[in-house]
N, C-alpha and C positions, 0 to 999 in steps of 0.2 A: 719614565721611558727615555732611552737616550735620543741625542738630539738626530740622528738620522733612523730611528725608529728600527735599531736592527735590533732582534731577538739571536743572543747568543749561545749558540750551544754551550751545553753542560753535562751531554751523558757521552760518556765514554764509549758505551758501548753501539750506541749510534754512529757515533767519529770512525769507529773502527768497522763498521759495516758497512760507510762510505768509501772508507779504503781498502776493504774487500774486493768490493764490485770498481774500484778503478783500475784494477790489476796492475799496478803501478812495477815498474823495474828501473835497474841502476842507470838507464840509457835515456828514461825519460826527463824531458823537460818540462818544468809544470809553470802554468800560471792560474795563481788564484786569484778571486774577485772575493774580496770583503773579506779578508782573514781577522777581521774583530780582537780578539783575543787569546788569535791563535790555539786553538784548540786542534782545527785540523792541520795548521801548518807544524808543528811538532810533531806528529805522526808521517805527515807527508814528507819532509826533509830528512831522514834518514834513508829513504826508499828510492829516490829518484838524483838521479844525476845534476840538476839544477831548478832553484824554483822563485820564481817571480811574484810577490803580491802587488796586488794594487788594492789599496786601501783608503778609503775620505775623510776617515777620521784624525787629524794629525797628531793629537793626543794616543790614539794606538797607534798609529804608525810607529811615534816616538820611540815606545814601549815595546815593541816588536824590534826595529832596529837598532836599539840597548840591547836587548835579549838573544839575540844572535848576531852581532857585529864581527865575533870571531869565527863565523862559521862563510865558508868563502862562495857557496854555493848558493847561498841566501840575498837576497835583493827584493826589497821594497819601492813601488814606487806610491807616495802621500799623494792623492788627487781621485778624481772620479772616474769611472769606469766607462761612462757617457763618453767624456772628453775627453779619451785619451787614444790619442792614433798607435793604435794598434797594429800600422804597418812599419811603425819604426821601435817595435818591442825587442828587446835585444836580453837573452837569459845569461844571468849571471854564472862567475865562471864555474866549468863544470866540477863534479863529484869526482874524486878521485877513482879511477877505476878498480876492480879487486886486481890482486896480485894474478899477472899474465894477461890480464885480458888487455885485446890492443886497442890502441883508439880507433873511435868510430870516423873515418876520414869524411861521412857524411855533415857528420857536426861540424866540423873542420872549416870545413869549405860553406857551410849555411848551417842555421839550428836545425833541428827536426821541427816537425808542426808541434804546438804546447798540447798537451793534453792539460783540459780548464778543469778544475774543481773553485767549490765556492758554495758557502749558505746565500743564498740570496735576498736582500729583503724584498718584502714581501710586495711592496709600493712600486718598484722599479724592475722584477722580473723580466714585462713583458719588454719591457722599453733595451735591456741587457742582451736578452736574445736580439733584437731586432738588430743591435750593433753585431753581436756575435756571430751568426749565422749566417751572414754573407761574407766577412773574413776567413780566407783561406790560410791563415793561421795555427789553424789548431786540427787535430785529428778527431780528439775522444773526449765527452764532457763529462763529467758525475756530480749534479749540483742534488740542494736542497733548494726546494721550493716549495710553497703552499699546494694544499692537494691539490686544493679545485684544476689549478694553472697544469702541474701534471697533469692530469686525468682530460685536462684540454688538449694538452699537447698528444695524447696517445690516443684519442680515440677516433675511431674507424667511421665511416661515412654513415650518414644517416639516424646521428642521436643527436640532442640538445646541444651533448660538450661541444660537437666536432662545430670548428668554426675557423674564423680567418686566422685565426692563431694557429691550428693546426694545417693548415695549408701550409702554410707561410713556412713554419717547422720542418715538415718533414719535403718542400722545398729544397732544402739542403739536409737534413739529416734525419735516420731514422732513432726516434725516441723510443724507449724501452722504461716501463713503468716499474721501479726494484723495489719498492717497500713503503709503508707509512710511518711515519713520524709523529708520537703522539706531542701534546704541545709541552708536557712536565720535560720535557728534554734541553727545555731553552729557559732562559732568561731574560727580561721578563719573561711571563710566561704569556704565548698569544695566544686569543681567542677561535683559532682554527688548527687544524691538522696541518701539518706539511708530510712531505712525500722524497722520498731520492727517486731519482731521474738520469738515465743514462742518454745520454745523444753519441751516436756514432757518423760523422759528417760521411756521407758517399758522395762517390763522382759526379760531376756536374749529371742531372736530367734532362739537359738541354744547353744552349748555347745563351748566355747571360742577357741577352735582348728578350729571348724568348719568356726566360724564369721572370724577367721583370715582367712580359706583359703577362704573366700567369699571374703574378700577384698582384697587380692591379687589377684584373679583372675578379680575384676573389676579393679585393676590396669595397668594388663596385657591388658583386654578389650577395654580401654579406649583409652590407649598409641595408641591403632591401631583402635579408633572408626571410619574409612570411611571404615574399613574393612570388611567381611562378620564375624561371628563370627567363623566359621571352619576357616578362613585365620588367625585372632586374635588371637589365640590361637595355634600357631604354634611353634616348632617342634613337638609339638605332630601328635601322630599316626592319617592322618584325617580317616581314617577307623573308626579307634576306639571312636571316638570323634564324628563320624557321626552316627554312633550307638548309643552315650550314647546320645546324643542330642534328637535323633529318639524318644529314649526307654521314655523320660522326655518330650516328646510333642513338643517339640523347636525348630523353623524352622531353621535350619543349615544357612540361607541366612540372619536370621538377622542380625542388628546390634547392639553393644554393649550398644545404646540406647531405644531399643525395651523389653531388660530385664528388670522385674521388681526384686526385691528387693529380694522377693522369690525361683527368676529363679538362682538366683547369689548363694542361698545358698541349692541349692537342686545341682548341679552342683557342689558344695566346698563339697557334701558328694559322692562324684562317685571317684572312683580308677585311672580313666584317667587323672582327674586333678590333680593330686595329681603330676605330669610328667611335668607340666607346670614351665617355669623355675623363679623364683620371681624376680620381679622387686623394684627396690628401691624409683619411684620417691614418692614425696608428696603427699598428698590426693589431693592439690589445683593444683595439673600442670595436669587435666586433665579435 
């Protein structure tokens, strides 16, 4: 197993059903996370106007930036995906445009947002969206990821998957479930399925005080999801909280999986919640 435990793709035809569903063009700027082996950056670099990896392995790094050092569009940066401020990401220089076509004055003057692709490992998923998802950054994502973490992120109020992970998500963007990934595709080979996953970031939902207290309160929700949601949301006043529930249409007896996405942020604008005391775990420990 390598030492940051990624599984790298190996089937071609997988690579290239990622880059289907990215609709990638000459105008794009990409940034990837974990291009390993480069499998999908060879495919992706002929297609898009400039592309950005970040990579933790320096040993591939290495091995990527020997391998296309003459290509001017290409840019690596060796380090972690966690640790890297992503407000001072800068895409290397662009794709030559086809013949006639004029430059994009928008690029010019600032990048366009990156459209993200990326195998993700499967250890650090949740923790990658949690950086990713509130950077205003990027437009359009197509990762790989493990099923399970998909089929979390897309599923609809009131089953098992749906949980703080899917709040949190579609928070900022809406996730689109594109295919399964059997495990003979990778290298090694893992013990589960993975899945492609499309996110398409939308307009803020709300005004950024409020999305924070939305997701803290599905923090708070979650940590106690067998609970009703007047119990979940305790010490607060349940008088008070049975009223505001009331006054919002919300049956007091649900549970933290019965809210939809909406309910979490009409609730983050009421005064009672605002008394709820914040929790610190992860987006993924719920």
């Amino acid at each position: 197993m390598p030492k940051w435990s990624q599984h790298f793709l190996i089937d071609p035809g997988v690579a290239h059903d990622i880059l289907d569903h990215a609709h990638l063009t000459l105008q794009d700027v990409v940034l990837e996370i974990g291009p390993g082996r480069g499998a999908l950056t060879e495919l992706i670099l002929p297609r898009v106007r400039s592309l950005l990896a970040i990579e933790i392995d320096p040993v591939l790094s290495a091995e990527l930036r020997r391998r296309w050092v003459s290509v001017p569009q290409f840019n690596i940066i060796t380090g972690d995906f966690l640790r890297t401020n992503l407000d001072a990401l800068v895409p290397p220089h662009p794709h030559p445009l086809p013949p006639g076509e004029r430059e994009d004055t928008t690029y010019a003057l600032s990048s366009p947002p990156f459209k993200v692709m990326g195998n993700l490992p499967y250890a650090v998923t949740a923790p990658i969206l949690q950086r990713l998802l509130p950077w205003s950054g990027w437009s359009e994502a197509t990762l790989m990821m493990q099923r399970e973490v998909a089929e979390r992120l897309t599923s609809p109020p009131g089953r098992r998957a749906y949980g703080l992970l899917t709040v949190a998500t579609q928070l900022y963007a809406t996730p689109t479930f594109v295919s399964v990934v059997p495990p003979a595709a990778f290298q090694p080979i893992p013990q589960v399925e993975s899945a492609i996953l499309r996110l398409r970031r939308h307009p803020p939902l709300a005004p950024p005080a409020v999305i924070d207290r939305a997701l803290h309160l599905a923090k708070t929700a979650f940590h106690h999801r067998r609970k009703t949601l007047l119990n979940a949301f305790s010490p607060t006043s349940k008088s008070d909280l049975l009223r505001t529930l009331e006054r919002l249409g919300i049956d007091p007896k649900s549970r933290p999986e019965d809210l939809r996405v909406e309910d979490f942020l009409r609730l983050a604008r009421t005064p009672v919640t605002s008394l709820i005391p914040r929790r610190k775990n992860a987006i993924h420990s719920a």
